[in-house]
C-alpha positions as a Markdown table, in Angstrom:
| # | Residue | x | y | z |
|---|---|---|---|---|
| 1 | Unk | -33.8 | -15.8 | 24.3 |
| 2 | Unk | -33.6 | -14.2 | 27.9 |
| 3 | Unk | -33.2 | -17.8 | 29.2 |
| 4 | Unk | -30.6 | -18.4 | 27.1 |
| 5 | Unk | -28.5 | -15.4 | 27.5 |
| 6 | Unk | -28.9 | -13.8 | 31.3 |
| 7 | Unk | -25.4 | -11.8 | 31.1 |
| 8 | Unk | -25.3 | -10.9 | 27.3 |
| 9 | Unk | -25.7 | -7.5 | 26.6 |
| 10 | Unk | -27.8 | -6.2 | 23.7 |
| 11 | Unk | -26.5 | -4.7 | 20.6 |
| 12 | Unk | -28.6 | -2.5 | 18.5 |
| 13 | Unk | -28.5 | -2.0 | 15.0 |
| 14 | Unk | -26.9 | 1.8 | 14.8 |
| 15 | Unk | -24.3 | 0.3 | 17.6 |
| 16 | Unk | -23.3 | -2.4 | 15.1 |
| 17 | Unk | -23.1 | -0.8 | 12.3 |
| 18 | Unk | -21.0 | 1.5 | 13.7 |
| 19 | Unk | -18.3 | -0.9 | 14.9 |
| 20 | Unk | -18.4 | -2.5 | 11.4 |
| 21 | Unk | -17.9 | 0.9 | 9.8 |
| 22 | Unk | -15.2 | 1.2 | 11.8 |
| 23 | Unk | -13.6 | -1.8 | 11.6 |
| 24 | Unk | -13.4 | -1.7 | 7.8 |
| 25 | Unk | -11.9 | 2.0 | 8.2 |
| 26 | Unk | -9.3 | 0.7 | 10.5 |
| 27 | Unk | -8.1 | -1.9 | 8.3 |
| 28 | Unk | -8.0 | -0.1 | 5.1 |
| 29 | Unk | -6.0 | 2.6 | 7.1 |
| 30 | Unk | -3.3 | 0.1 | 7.9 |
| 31 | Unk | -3.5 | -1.7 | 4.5 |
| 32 | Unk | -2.7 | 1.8 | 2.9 |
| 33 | Unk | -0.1 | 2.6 | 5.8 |
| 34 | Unk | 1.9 | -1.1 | 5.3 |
| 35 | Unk | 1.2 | -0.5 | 1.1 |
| 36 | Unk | 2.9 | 3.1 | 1.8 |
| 37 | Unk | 6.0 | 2.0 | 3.7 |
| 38 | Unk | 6.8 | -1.0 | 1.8 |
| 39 | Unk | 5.7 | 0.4 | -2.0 |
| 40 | Unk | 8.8 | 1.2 | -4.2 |
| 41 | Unk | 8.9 | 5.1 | -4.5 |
| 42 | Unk | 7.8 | 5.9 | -7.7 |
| 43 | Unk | 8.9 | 9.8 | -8.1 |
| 44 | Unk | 12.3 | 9.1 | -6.6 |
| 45 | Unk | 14.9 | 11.6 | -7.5 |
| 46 | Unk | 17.7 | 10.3 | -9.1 |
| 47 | Unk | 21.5 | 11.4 | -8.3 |
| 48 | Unk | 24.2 | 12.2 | -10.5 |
| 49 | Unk | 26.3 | 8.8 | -9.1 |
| 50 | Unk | 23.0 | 7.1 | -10.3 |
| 51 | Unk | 23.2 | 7.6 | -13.9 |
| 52 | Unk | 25.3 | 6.2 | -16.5 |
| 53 | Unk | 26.5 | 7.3 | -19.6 |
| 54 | Unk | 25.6 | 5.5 | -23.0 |
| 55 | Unk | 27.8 | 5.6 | -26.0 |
| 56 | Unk | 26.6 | 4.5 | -29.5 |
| 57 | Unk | 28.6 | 1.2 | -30.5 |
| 58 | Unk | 30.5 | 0.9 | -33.7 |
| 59 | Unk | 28.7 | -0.5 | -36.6 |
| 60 | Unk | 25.0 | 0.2 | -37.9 |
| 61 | Unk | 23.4 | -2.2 | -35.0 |
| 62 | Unk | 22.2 | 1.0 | -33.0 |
| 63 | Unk | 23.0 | -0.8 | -29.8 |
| 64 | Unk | 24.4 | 1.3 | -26.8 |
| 65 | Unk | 27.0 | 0.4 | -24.2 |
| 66 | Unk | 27.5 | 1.7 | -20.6 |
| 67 | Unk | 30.7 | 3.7 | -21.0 |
């Protein structure tokens, strides 16, 4: 292998392991930060201008219109 490689330099197990580990943590950080940012807000508060007012139609159809 020495003849093969002169100017590699060797990576241990613990040393690669680590970088993996922190690869993955990496991109699961920006998955969640890009999923957080572009995710619909779920407990948005709603305004007063946002609402509408239903009013029971005429007849026994129990439909609703936006008054």
């Amino acid at each position: 292998l020495s003849a093969v490689c002169k100017n590699c330099v060797q990576l241990e197990s613990p040393s690669l392991a680590g970088i993996m580990v922190g690869d993955l943590l990496a991109t699961f950080i920006i998955a969640l930060a890009v999923y957080l940012m572009t995710a619909p807000a779920k407990a948005r508060l709603y305004q007063a201008s946002d609402r509408q007012t239903l009013v029971l139609n005429e007849g026994n159809d129990g439909l609703y219109s936006v008054s």
